[in-house]
N, CA, C and O atoms as a printed pandas DataFrame, in Angstrom:
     atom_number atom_name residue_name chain_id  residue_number  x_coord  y_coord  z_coord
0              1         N          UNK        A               1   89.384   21.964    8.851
1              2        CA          UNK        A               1   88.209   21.159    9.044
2              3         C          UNK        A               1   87.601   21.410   10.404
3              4         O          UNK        A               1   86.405   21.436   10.691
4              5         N          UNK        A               2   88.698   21.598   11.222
5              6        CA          UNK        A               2   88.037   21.834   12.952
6              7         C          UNK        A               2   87.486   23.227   13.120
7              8         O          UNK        A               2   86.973   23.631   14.163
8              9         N          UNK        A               3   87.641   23.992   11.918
9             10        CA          UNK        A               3   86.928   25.537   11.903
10            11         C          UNK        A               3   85.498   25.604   11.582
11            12         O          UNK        A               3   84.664   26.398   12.016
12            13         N          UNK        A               4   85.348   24.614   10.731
13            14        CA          UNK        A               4   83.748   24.555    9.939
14            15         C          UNK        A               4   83.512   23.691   11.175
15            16         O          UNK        A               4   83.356   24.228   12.272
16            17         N          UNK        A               5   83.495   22.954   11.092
17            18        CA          UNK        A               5   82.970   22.147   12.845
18            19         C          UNK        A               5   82.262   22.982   13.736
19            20         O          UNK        A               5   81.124   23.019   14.202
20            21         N          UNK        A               6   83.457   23.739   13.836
21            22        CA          UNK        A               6   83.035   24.848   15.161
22            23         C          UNK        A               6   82.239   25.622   15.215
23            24         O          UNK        A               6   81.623   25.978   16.220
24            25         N          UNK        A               7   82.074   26.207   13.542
25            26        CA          UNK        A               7   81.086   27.097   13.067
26            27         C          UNK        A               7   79.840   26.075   12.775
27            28         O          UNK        A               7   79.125   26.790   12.073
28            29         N          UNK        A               8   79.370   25.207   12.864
29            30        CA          UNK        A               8   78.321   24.507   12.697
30            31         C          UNK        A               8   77.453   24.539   14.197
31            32         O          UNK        A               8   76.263   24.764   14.417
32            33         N          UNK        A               9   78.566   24.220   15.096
33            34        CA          UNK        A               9   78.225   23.750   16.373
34            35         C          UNK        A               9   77.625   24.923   16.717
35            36         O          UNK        A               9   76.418   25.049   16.927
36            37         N          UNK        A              10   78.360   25.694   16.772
37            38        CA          UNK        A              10   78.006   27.556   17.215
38            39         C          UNK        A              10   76.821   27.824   16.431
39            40         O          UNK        A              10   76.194   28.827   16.773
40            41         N          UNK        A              11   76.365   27.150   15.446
41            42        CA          UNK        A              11   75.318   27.307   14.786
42            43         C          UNK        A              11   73.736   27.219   15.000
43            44         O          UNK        A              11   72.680   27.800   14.747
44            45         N          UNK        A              12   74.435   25.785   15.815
45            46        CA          UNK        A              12   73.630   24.922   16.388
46            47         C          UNK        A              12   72.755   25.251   17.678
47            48         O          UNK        A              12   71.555   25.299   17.949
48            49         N          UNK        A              13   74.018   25.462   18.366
49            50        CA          UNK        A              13   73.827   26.121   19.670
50            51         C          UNK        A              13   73.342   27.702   19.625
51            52         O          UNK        A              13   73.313   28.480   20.578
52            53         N          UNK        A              14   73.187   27.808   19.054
53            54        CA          UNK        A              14   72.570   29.515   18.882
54            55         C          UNK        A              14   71.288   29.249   19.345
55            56         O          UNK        A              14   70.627   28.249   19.066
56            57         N          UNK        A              15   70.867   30.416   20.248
57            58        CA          UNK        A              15   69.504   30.448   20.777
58            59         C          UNK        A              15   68.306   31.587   19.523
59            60         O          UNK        A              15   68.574   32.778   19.361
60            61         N          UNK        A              16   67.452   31.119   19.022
61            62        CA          UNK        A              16   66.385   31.426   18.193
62            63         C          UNK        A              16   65.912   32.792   19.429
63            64         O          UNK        A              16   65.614   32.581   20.605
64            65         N          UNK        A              17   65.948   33.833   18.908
65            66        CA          UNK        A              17   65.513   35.258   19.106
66            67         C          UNK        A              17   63.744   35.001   19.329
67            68         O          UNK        A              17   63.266   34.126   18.608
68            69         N          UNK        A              18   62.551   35.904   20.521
69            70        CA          UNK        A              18   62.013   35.539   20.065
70            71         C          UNK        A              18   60.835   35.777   18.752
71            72         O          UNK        A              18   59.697   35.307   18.780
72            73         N          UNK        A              19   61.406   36.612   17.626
73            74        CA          UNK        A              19   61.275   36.932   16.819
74            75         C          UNK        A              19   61.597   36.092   15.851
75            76         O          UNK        A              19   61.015   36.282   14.783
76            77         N          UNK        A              20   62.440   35.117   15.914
77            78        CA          UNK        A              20   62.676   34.056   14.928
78            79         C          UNK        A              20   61.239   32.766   15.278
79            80         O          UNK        A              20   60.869   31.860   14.531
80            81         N          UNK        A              21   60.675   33.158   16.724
81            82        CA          UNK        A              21   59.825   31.586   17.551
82            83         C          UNK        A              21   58.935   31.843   16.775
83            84         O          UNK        A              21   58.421   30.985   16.058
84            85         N          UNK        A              22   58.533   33.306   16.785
85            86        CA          UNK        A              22   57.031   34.023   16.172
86            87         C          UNK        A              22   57.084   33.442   14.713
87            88         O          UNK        A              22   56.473   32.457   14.300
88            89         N          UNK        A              23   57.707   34.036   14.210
89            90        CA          UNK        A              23   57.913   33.728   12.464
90            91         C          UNK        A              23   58.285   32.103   12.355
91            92         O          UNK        A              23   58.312   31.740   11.179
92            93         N          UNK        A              24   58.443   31.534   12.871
93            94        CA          UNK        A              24   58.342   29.961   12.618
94            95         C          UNK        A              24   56.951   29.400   13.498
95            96         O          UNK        A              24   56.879   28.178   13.635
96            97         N          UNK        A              25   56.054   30.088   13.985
97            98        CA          UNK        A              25   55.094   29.714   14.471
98            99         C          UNK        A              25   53.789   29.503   13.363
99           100         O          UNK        A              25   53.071   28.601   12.929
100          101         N          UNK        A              26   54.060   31.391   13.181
101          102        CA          UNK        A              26   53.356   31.554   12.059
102          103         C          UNK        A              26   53.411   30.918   11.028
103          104         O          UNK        A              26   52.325   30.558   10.573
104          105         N          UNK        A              27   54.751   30.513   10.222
105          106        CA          UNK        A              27   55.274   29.675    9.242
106          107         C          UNK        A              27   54.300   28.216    9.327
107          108         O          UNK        A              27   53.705   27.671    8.398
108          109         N          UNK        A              28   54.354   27.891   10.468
109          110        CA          UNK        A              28   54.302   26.112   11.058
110          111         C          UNK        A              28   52.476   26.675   11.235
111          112         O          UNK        A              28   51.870   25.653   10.914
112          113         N          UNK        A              29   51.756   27.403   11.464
113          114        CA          UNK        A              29   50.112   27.227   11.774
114          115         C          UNK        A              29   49.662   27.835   10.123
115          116         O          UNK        A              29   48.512   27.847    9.684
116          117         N          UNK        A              30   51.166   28.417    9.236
117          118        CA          UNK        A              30   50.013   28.656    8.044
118          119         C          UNK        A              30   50.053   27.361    7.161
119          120         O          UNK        A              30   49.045   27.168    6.481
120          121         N          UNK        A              31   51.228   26.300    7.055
121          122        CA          UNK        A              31   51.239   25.220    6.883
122          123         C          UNK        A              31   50.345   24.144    6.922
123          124         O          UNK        A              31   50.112   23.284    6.072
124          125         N          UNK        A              32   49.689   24.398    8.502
125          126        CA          UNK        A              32   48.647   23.452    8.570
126          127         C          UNK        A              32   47.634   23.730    8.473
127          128         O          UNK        A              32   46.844   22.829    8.192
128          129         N          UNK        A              33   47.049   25.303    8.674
129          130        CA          UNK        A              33   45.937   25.466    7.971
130          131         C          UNK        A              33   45.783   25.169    6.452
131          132         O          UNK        A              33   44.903   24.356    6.171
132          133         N          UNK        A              34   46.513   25.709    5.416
133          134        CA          UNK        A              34   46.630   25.068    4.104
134          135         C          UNK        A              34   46.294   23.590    4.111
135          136         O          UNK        A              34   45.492   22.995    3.391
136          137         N          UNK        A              35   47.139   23.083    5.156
137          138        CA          UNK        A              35   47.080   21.471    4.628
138          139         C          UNK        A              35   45.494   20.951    5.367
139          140         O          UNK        A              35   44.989   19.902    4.969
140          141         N          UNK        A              36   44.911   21.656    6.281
141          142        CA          UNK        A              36   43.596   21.094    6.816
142          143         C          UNK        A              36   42.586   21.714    5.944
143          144         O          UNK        A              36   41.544   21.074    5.798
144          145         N          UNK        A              37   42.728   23.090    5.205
145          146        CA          UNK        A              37   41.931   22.790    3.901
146          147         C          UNK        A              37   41.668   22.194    2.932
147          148         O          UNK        A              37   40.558   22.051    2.418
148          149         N          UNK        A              38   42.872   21.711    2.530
149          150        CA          UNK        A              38   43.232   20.427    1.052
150          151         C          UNK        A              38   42.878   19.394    1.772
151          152         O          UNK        A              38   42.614   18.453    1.022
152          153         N          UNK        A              39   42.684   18.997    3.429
153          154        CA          UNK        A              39   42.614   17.565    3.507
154          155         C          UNK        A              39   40.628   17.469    4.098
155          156         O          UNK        A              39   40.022   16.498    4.549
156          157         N          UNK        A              40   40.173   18.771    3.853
157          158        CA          UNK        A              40   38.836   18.849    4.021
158          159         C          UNK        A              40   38.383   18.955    2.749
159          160         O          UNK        A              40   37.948   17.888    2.316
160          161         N          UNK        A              41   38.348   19.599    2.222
161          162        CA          UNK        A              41   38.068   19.344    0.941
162          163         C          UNK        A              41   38.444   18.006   -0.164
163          164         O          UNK        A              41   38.104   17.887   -1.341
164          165         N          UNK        A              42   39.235   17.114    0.659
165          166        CA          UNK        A              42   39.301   15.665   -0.011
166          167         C          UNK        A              42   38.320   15.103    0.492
167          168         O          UNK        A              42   37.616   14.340   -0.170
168          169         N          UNK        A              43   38.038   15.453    2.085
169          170        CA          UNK        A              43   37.556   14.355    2.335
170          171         C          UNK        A              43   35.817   14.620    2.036
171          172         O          UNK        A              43   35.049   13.658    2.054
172          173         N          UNK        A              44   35.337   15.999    1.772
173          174        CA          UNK        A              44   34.129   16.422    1.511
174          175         C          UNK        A              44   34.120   15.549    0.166
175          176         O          UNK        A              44   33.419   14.544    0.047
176          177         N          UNK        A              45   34.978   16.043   -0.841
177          178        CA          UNK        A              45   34.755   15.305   -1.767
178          179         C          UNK        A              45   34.443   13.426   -1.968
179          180         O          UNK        A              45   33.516   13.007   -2.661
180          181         N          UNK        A              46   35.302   12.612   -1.304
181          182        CA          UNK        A              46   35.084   11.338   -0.627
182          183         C          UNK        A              46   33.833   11.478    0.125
183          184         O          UNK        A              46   33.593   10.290    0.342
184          185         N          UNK        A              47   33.472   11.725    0.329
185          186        CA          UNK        A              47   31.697   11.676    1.039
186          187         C          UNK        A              47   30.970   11.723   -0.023
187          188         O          UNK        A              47   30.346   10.738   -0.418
188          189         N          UNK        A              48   30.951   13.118   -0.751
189          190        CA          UNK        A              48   30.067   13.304   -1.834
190          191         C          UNK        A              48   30.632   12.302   -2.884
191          192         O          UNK        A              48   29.922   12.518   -3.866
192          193         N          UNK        A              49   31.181   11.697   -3.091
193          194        CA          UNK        A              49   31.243   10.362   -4.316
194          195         C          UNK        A              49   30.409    9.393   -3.629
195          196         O          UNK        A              49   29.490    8.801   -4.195
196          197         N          UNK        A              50   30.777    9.202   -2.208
197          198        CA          UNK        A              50   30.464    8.031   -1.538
198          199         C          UNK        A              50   28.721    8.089   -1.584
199          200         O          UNK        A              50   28.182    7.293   -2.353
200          201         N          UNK        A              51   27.834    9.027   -0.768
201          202        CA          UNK        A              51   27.120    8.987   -0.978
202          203         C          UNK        A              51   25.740    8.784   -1.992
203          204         O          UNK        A              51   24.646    8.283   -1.731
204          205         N          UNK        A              52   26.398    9.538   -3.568
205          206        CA          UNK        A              52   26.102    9.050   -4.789
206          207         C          UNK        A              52   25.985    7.691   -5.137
207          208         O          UNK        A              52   25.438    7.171   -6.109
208          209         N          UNK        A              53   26.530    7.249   -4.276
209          210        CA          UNK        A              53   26.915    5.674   -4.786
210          211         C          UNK        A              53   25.215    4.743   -4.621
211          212         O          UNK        A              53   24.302    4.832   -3.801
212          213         N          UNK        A              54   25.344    4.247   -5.339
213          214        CA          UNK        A              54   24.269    2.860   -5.657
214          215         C          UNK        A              54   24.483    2.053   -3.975
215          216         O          UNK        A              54   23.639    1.692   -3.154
216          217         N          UNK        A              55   25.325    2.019   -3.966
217          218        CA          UNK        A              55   25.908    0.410   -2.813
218          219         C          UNK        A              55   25.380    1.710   -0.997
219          220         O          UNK        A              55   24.902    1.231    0.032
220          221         N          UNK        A              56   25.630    2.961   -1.163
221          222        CA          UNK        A              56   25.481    3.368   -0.015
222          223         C          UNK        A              56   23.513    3.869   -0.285
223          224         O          UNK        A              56   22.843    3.797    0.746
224          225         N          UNK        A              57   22.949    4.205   -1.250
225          226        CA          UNK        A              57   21.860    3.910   -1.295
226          227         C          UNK        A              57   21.145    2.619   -0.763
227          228         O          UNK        A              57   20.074    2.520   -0.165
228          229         N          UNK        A              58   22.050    1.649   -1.154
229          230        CA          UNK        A              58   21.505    0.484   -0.968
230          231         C          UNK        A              58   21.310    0.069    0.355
231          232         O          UNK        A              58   20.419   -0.732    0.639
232          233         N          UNK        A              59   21.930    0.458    1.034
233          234        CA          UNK        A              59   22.821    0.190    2.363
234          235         C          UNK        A              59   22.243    0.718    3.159
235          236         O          UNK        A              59   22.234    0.092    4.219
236          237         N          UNK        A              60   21.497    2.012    3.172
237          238        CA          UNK        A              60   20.994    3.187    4.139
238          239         C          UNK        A              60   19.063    2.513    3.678
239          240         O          UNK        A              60   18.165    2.506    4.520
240          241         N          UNK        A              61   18.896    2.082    2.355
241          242        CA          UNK        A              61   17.356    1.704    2.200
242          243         C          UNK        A              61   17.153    0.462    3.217
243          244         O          UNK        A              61   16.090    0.235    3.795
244          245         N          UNK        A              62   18.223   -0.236    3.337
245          246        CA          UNK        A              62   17.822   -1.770    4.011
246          247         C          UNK        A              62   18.025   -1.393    5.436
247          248         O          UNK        A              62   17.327   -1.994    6.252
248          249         N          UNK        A              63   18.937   -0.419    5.914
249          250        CA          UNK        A              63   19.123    0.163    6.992
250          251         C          UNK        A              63   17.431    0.092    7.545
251          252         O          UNK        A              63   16.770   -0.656    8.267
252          253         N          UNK        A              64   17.184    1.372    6.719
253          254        CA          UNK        A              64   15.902    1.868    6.985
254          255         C          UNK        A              64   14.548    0.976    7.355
255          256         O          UNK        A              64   13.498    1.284    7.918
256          257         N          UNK        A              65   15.015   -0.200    6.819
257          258        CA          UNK        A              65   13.369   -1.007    6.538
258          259         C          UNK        A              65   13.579   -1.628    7.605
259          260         O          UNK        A              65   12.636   -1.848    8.365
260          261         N          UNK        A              66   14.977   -2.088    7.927
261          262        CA          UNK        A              66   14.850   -2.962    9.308
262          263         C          UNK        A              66   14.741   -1.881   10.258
263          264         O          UNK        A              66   13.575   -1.489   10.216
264          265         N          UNK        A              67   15.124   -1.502   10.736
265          266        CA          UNK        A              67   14.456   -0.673   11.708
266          267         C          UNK        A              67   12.781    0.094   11.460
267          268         O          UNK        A              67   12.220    0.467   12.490
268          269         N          UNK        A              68   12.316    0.226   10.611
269          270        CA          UNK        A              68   11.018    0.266   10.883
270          271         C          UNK        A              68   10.168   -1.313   10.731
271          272         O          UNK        A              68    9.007   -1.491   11.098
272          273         N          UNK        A              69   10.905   -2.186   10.212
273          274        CA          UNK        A              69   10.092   -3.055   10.428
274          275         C          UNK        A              69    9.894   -3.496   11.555
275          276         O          UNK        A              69    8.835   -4.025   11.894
276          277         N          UNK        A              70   11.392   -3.259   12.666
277          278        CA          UNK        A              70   11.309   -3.769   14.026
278          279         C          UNK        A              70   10.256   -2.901   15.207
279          280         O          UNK        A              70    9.979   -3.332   16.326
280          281         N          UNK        A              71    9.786   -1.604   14.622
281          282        CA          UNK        A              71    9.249   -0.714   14.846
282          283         C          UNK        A              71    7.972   -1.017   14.632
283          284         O          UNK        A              71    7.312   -0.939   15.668
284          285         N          UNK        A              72    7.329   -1.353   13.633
285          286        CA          UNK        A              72    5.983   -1.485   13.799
286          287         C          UNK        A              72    5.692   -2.738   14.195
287          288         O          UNK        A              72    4.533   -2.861   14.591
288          289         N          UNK        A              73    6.633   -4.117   14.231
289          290        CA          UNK        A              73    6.305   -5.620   14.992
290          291         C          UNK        A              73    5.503   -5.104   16.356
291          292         O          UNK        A              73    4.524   -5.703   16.801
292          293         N          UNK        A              74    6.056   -3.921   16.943
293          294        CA          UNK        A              74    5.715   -4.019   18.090
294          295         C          UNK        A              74    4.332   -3.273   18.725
295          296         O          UNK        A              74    3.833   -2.201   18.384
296          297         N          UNK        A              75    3.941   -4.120   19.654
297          298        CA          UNK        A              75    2.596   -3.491   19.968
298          299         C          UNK        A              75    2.130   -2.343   20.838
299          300         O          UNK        A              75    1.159   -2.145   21.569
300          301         N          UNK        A              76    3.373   -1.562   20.412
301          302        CA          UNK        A              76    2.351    0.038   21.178
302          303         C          UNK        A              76    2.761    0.714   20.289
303          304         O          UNK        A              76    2.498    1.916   20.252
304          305         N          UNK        A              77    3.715   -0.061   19.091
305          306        CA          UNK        A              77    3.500    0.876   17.536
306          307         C          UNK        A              77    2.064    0.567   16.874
307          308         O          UNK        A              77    1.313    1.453   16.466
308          309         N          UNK        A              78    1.864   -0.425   16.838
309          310        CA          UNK        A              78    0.411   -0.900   16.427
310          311         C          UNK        A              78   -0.858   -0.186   17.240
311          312         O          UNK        A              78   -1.922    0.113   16.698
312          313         N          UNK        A              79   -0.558    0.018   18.570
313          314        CA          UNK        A              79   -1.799    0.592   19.238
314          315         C          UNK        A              79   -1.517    2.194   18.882
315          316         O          UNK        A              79   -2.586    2.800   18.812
316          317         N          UNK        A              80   -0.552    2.895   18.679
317          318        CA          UNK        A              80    0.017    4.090   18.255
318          319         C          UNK        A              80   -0.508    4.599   16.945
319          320         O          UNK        A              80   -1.194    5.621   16.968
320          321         N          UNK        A              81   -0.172    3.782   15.395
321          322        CA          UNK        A              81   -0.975    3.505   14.619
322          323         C          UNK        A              81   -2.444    3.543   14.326
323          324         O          UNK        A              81   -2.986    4.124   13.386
324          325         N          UNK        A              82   -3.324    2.434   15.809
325          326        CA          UNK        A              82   -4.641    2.533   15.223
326          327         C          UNK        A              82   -5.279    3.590   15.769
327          328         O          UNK        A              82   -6.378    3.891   15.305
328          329         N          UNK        A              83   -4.765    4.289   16.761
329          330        CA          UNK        A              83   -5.417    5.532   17.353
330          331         C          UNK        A              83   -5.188    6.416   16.628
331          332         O          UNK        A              83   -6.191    7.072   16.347
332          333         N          UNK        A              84   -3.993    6.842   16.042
333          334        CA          UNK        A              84   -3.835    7.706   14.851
334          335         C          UNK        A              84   -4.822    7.482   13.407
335          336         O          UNK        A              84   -5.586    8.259   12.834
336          337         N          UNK        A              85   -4.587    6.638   13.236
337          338        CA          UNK        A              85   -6.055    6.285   12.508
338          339         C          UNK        A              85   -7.628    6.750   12.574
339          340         O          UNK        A              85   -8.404    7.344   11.825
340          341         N          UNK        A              86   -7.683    6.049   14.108
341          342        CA          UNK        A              86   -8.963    6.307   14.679
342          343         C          UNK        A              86   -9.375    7.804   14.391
343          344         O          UNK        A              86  -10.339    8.398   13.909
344          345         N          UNK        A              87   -8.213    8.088   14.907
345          346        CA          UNK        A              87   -8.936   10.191   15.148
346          347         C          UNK        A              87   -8.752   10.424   13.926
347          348         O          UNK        A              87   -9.801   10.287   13.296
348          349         N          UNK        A              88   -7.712   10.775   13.179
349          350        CA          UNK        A              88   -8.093   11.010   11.430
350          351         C          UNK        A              88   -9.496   10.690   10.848
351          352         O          UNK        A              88  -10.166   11.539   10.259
352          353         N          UNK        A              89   -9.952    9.237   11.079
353          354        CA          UNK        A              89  -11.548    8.700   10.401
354          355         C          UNK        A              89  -12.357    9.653   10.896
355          356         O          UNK        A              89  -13.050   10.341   10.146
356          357         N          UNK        A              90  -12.359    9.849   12.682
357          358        CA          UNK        A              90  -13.263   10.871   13.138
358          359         C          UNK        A              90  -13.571   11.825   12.973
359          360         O          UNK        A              90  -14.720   12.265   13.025
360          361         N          UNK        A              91  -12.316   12.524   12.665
361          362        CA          UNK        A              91  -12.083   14.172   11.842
362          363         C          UNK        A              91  -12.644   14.140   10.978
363          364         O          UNK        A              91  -13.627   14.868   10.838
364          365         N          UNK        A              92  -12.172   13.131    9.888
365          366        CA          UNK        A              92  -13.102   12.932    8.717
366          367         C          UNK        A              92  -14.183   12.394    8.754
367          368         O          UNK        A              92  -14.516   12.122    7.601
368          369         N          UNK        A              93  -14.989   12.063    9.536
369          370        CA          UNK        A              93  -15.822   11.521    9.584
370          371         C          UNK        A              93  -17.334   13.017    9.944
371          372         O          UNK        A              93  -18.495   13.131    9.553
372          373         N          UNK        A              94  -16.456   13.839   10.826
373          374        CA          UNK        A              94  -16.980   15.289   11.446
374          375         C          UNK        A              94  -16.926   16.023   10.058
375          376         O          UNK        A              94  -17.969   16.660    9.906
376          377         N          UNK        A              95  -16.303   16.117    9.285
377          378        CA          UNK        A              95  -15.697   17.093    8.119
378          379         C          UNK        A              95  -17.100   16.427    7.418
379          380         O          UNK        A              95  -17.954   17.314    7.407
380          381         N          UNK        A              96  -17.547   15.357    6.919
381          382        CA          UNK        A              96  -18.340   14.758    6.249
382          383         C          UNK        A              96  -19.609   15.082    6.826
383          384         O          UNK        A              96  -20.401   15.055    5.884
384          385         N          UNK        A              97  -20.010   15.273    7.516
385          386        CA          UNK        A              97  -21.281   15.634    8.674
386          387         C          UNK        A              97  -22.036   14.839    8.792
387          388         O          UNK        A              97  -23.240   14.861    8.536
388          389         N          UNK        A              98  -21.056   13.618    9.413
389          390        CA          UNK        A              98  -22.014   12.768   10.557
390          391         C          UNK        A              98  -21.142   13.110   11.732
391          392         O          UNK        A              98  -20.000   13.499   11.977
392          393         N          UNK        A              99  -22.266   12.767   12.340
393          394        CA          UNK        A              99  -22.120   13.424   14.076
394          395         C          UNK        A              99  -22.013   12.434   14.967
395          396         O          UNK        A              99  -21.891   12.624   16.178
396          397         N          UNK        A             100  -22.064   10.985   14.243
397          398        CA          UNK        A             100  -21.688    9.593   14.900
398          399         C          UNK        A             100  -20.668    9.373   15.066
399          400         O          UNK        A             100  -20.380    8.513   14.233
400          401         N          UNK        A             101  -19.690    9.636   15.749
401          402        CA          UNK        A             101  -18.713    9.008   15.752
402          403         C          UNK        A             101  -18.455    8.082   16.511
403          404         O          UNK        A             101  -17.454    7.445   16.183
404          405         N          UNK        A             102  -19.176    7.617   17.770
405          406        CA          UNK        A             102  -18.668    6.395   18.344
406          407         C          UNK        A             102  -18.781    4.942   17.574
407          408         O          UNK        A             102  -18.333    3.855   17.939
408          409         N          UNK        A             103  -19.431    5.234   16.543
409          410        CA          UNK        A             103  -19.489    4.520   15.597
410          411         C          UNK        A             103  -17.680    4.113   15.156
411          412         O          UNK        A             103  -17.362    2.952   14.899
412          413         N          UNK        A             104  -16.974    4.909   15.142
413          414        CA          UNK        A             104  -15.475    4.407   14.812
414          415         C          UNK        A             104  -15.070    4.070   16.381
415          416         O          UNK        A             104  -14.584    2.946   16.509
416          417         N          UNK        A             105  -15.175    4.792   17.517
417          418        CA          UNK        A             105  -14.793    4.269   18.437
418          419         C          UNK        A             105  -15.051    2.636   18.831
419          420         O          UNK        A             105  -14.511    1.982   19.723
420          421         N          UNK        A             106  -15.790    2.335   18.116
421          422        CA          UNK        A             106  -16.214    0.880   18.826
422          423         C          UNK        A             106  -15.384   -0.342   17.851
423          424         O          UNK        A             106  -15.337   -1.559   18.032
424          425         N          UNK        A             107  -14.757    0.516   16.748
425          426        CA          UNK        A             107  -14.375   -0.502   15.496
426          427         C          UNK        A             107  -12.768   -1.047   16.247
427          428         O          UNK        A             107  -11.874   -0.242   16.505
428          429         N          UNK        A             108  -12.678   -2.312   16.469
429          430        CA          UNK        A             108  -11.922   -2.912   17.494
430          431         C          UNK        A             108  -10.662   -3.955   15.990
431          432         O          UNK        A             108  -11.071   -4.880   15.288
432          433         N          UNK        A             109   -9.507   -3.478   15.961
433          434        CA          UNK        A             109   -8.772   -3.992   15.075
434          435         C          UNK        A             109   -7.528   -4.453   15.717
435          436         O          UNK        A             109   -6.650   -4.994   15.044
């Protein structure tokens, strides 16, 4: 029994060549590349269900409205707005061939 012992210990204690470090390196980084593909491709997949979803539609539309609603409350979105306006009418207003345009400049909203 104290022979197998000994031969375990000696086993134990053996120093890894470094030709054994390499080949368990390699072993141990092809491992986890495998496993960081299978665990990207779960999780791509978990996105793409997620996103499909009704509830994350839902979620990203109400997102959306409150923040533009808080967006146009304010008044240099509104003055932003009517000047964008303004010059569009004018353009169109030039495209149409009248040559009045302070006629929109004066329209006060």
């Amino acid at each position: 029994m104290s022979n197998l012992l000994q031969i375990r210990v000696d086993l134990l204690l053996e120093s890894l060549t470094k030709t054994d470090k390499k080949d368990i390196e390699k072993m141990i980084k092809k491992i986890v590349a495998n496993g960081d593909k299978a665990r990207q491709q779960d999780i791509q997949a978990f996105f793409d269900k997620e996103i499909k979803s009704q509830k994350f539609k839902t979620m990203l539309n109400t997102a959306i409205q409150a923040e533009l609603d808080k967006g146009l409350k304010s008044k240099q979105a509104k003055d932003v707005t009517v000047d964008v306006v303004k010059r569009v009418m004018i353009k169109l207003y030039r495209e149409l061939a009248y040559n009045y345009s302070p006629v929109i400049d004066r329209i006060k909203i």
